[in-house]
N, C-alpha and C positions, 0 to 999 in steps of 0.2 A: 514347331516352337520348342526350344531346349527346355527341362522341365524349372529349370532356377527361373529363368524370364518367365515364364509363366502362373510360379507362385507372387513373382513381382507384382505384375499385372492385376492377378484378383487381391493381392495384399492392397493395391490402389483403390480397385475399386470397391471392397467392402467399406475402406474409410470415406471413399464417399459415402457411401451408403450412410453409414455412422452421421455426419454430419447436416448432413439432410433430415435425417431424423432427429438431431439435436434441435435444430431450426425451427421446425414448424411445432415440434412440442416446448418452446421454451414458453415461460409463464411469461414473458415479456410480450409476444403475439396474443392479441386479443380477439376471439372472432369475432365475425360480422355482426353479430348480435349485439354483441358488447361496443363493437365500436361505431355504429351508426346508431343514432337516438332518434325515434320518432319525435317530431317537433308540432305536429298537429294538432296535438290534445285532443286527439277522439273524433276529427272535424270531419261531418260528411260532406260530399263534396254539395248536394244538393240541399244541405241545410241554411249556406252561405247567402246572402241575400245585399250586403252592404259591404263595401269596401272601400277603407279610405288612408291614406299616407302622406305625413304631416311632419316639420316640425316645429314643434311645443311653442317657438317664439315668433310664428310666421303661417298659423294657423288659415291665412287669408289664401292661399297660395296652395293646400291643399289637393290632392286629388281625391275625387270622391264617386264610389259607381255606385250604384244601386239597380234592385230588382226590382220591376214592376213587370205584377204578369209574370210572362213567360219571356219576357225579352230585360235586356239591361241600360241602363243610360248611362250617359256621363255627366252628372248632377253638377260638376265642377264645372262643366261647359255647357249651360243653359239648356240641361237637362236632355241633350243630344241622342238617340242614338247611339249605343257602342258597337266595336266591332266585334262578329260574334264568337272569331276565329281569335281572338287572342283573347277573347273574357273566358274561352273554353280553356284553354292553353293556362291562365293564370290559377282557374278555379283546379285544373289536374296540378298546379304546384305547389296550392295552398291543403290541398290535402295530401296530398305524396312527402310532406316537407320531414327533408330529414337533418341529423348536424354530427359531425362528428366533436367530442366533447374536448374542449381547449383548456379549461378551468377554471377556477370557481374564487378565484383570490381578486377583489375587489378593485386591487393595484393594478390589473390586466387591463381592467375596461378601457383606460386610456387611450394605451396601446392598439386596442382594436375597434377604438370608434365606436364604443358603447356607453357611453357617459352622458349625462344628460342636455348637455347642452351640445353634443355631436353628434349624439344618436338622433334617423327615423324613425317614427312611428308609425307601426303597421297595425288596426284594426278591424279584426272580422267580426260581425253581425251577423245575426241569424233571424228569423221570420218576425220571431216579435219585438225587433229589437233589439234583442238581449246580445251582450258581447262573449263573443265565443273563444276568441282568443286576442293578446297584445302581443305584439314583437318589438323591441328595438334592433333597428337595422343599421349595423355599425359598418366599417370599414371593406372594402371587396376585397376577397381572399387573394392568394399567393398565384400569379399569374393570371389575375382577373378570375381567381375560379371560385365559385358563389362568394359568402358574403358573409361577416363575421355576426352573430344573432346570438338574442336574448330574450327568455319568455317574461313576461312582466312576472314581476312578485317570486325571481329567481335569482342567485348569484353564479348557475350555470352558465356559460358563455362556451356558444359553439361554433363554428364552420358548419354552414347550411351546405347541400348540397347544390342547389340554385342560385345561381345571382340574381336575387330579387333587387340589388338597385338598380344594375340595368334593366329588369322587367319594367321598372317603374319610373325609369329614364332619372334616374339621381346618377346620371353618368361621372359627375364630378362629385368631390367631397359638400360641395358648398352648395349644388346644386339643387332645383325643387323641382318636384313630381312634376311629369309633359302628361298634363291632362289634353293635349294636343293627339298623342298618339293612340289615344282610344277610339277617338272618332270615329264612326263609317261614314268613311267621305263620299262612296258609293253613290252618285243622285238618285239613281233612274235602276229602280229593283224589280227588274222585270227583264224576261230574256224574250229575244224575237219570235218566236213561236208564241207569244202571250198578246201580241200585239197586232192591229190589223193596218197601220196606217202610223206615215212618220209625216211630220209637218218641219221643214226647217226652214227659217223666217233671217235672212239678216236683210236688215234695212228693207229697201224695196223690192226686193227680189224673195225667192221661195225654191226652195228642191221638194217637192213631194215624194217620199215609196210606199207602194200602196203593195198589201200579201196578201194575195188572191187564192183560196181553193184550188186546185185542180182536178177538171173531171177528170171518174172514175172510166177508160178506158171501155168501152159493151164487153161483156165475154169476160173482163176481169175479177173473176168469183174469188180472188186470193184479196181483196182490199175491199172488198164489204165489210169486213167487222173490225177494220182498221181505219186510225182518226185519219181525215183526208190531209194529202200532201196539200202543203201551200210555200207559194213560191212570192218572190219578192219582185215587184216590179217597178217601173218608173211610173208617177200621177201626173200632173201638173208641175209642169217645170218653168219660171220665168225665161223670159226671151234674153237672148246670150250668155245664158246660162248651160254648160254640157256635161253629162253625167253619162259616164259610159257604163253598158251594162258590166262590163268588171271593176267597176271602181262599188258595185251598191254594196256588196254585203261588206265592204270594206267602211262604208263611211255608215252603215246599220251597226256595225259592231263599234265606230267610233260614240255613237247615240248610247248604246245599249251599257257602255262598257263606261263610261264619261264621269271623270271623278273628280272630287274638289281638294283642296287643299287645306282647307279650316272651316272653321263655322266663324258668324259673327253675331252680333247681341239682338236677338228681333226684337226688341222692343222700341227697335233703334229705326225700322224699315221705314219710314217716314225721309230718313233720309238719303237714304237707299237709291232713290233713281229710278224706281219704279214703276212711276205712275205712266209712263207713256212707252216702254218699251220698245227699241230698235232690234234686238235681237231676243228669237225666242225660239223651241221647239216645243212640239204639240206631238203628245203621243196617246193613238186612240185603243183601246181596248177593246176586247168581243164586245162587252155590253156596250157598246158606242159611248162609253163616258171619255172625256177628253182629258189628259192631265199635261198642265202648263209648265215649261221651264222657262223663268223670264232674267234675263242680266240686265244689270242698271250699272250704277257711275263704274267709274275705278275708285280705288283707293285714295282716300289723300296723299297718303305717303307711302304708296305706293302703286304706279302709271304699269305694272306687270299682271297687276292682280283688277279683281271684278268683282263688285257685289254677284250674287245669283241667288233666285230661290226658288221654288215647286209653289205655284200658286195652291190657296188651300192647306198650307202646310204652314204652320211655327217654328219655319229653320231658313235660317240662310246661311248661302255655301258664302267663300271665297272661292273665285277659281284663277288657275293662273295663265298666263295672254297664250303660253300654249295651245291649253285646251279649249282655250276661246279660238284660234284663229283655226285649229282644227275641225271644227263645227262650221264655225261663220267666216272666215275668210278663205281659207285654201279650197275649199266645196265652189266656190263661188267664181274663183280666178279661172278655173280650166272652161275655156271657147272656143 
């Protein structure tokens, strides 16, 4: 390389140089510190015990979880059960919550769905009680990414890092909390090795599988001190009724796995369809206790869906004719 081109070249590249350096030291870049705002207030994560989002003019409509115990419900939905995998999921959001800061000029709120009569309301509760933190949940950021927010008793207004309105299914502007989606629709919380025996009942017919121990082999000194295998077999099966032995851990895991779709009002079971039951399963446990799944009517206003409930229990499911005819009719058809 001739020596002119060559002072060219590094003449090039020190002004990059130059410029690059301009760049990241300009006062106009703010670091990370600076520009992401802890929005927590100090929340730990297992301090949290209540949680509920609302708004102000439609208070009835609410979502509301709460802690009892060790487990969470969904107070909004006749005290239900939530599911544990997204109470974990919300409760790492509500304490990781960060915003980057938009401004503090009153005139803004408008624009980002923070004003009182647009804004959500988010309230955290803590063991006694006491309120831990408020947010108003305004507008969902700039290509649905998190969510424009506000701490009570603030004229800070930020870009949260999460979208808490889809957490909390306010998919639309106008839209109210799916206290729907907390649910654990889960029936039946128990996995096949917990179980000794499946009873499945439609109308007058029955498929029984019964899981049997299996002996330990003479001479087998390696599974002495290991729980004994047990294997899943056919019981009592009605007549033209056929259950091939590769279809069992297929229709065990349809029992094990068997989900609903919503809950509905127990206070209401009376008119439920209950009392004489066509369709049920019975599932027996080591200590030979029996637990009942029984379905009654369909829905009024809707001929796809079923009442269901776990006898002994204060919940009923809705489920839908899928998983209804997955259970009780498709088992039932192969001759």
């Amino acid at each position: 390389m001739k020596p002119k081109t060559m002072y060219i070249v590094l003449a090039v590249f020190a002004a990059l140089i130059i410029i690059y350096i301009i760049q990241n030291v300009s006062t106009d870049k703010k670091p990370v510190s600076e520009a992401f705002t802890s929005l927590s207030e100090g929340i730990q994560r297992d301090e949290i015990t209540g949680i509920k989002v609302f708004y102000p003019d439609a208070q009835d409509s609410a979502l509301v979880l709460s802690k009892e115990g060790d487990s969470w419900i969904v107070e909004s939905k006749y005290g239900v059960p939530a599911k544990e995998t997204e109470i974990n999921r919300l409760l790492d959001e509500l304490a990781d919550l960060k915003g980057e800061l938009r401004g503090d000029n009153p005139d803004l709120a408008a624009d980002l769905g923070l004003t009182d009569t647009t804004a959500a309301m988010l309230v955290v509760t803590g063991r006694d009680g006491n309120t831990l933190a408020t947010y108003l949940l305004g507008n969902r950021g700039p290509n649905y990414r998190g969510v424009f927010i506000q701490r009570a008793a603030s004229d800070k207004m930020y870009l949260a890092n999460t979208n808490l309105r889809s957490t909390f299914g306010l998919y639309a502007e106008d839209s109210q909390p799916d206290s729907k989606k907390w649910v654990e629709t889960k029936v039946f919380p128990y996995q096949k090795e917990e179980l000794n025996r499946i009873n499945i009942v439609s109308r007058n017919k029955s498929i029984e599988l019964i899981s049997e121990e299996q002996p330990v082999p003479e001479g087998d000194t390696a599974q002495v001190f290991q729980s004994p295998k047990k294997e899943w077999k056919k019981g009592d099966i009605s007549r033209g009724v056929s259950v091939e032995d590769k279809d069992i851990n297929s229709l065990i895991n349809s029992v094990i796995n068997f989900r609903a779709t919503d809950v509905a009002d127990p206070d209401k079971t009376d008119e439920y369809g209950f009392a004489d039951p066509d369709y049920k399963v019975e599932l027996t446990d080591p200590a030979g206790d029996i637990h009942t799944f029984i379905v009654g009517n369909q829905l009024p206003d809707d001929e796809n869906s079923y009442y269901a409930r776990v006898l002994g229990k204060d919940l009923v499911y809705i489920i839908n004719k899928s998983g209804f005819n997955n259970l009780f009719v498709t088992p039932f058809e192969k001759s």
